[in-house]
C-alpha positions as CSV (number, residue, x, y, z in Angstrom):
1,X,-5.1,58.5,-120.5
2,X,-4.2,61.9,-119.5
3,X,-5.4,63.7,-116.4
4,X,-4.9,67.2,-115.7
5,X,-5.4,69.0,-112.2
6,X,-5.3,72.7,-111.3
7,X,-6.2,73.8,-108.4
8,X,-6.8,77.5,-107.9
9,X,-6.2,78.4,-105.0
10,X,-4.9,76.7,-101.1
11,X,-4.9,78.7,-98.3
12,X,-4.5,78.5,-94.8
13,X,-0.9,76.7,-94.8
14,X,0.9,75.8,-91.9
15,X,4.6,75.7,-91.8
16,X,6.5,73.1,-89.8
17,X,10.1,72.2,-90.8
18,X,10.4,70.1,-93.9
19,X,6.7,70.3,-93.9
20,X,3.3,72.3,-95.1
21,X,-0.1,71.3,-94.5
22,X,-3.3,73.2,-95.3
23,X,-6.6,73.7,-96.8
24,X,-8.3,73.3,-100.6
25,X,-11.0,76.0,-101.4
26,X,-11.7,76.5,-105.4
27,X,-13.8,76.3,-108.3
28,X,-12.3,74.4,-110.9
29,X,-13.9,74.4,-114.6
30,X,-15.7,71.9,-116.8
31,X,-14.5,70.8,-120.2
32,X,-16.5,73.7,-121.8
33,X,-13.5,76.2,-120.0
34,X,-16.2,77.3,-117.5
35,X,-16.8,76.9,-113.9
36,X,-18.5,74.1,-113.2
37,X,-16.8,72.3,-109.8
38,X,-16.7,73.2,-106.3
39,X,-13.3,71.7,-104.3
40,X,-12.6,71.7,-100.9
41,X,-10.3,69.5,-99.1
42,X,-7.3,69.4,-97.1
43,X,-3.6,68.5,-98.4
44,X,0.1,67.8,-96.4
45,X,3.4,67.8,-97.9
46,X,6.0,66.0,-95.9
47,X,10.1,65.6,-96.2
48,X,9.9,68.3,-98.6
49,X,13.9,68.8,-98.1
50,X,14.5,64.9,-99.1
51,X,14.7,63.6,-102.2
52,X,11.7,61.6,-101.8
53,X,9.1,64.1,-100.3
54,X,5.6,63.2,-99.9
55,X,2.3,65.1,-101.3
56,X,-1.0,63.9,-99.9
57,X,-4.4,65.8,-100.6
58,X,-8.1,64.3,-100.2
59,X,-11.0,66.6,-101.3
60,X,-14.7,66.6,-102.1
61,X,-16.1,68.0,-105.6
62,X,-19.7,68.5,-106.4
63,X,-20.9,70.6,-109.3
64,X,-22.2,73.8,-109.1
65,X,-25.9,73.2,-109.1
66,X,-25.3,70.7,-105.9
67,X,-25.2,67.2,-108.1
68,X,-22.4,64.7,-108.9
69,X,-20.8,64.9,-105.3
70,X,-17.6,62.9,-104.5
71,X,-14.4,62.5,-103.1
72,X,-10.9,62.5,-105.1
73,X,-7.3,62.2,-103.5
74,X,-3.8,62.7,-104.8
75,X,-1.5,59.9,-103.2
76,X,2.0,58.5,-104.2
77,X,3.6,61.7,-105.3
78,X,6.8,60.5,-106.7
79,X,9.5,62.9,-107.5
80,X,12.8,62.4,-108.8
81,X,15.4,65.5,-109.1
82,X,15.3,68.5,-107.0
83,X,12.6,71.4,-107.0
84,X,13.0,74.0,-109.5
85,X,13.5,77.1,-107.4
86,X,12.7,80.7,-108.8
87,X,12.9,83.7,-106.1
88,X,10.6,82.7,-102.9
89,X,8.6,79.8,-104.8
90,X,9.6,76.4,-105.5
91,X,8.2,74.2,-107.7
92,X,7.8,70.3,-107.8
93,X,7.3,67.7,-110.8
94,X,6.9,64.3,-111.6
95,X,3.6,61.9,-111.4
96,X,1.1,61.1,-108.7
97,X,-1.9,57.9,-108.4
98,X,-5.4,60.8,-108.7
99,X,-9.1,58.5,-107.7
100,X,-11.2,59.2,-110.5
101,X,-14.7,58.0,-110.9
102,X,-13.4,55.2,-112.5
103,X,-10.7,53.9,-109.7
104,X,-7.5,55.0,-109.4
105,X,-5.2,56.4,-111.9
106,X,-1.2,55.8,-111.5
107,X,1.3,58.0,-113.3
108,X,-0.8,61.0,-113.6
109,X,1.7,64.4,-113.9
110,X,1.8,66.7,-111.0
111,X,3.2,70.0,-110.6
112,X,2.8,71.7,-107.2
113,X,3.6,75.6,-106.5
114,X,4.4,76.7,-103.3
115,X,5.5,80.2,-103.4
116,X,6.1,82.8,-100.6
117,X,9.0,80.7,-99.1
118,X,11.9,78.7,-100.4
119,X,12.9,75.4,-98.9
């Protein structure tokens, strides 16, 4: 089964060292390519210097005319390597366990973009 996730936009970070936490705010589309989802949640990545950092986020969905809500979270990020870093953003790969409706799903791919600052 594949699983994609793209989240549009997450604001309010905080910076401690090794470490960002912060906010979810974003509409996310349907299968038809159109918006259909709104996301809000909250999210920490930890040991982001190590070679075993941690990514954590927990959000609630519901659909745009107020039905289907529930929560999803992103757990278990495991990343091998080293970030790929391009001018002030770095970029981390590799799989993550996503709840779906369904339970949760193990080995889903993962790419998070922090930009604005390189660790």
């Amino acid at each position: 089964m594949m699983t994609s996730l793209s989240v549009a936009s997450m604001v309010s970070a905080q910076l401690q060292p090794g470490s960002k936490f912060g906010t979810i705010a974003s509409l996310q589309n349907g299968k038809d390519g159109k918006p259909a989802w709104i996301v809000s949640g909250i999210w920490d990545f930890k040991n982001m210097n190590s070679t075993s950092p941690i990514f954590n986020a927990t959000f609630n969905m519901v659909m745009l005319n107020g039905s289907a809500p529930h929560k999803q979270t992103i757990t278990d990020f495991n990343m091998t390597g080293s970030p790929a870093r391009k001018n002030v953003s770095s970029t981390y790969n590799d799989t993550a366990t996503v709840t779906l409706k369904k339970g949760p799903v193990t080995g889903v791919p993962i790419s998070i973009k922090l930009g604005g600052l390189v660790l």
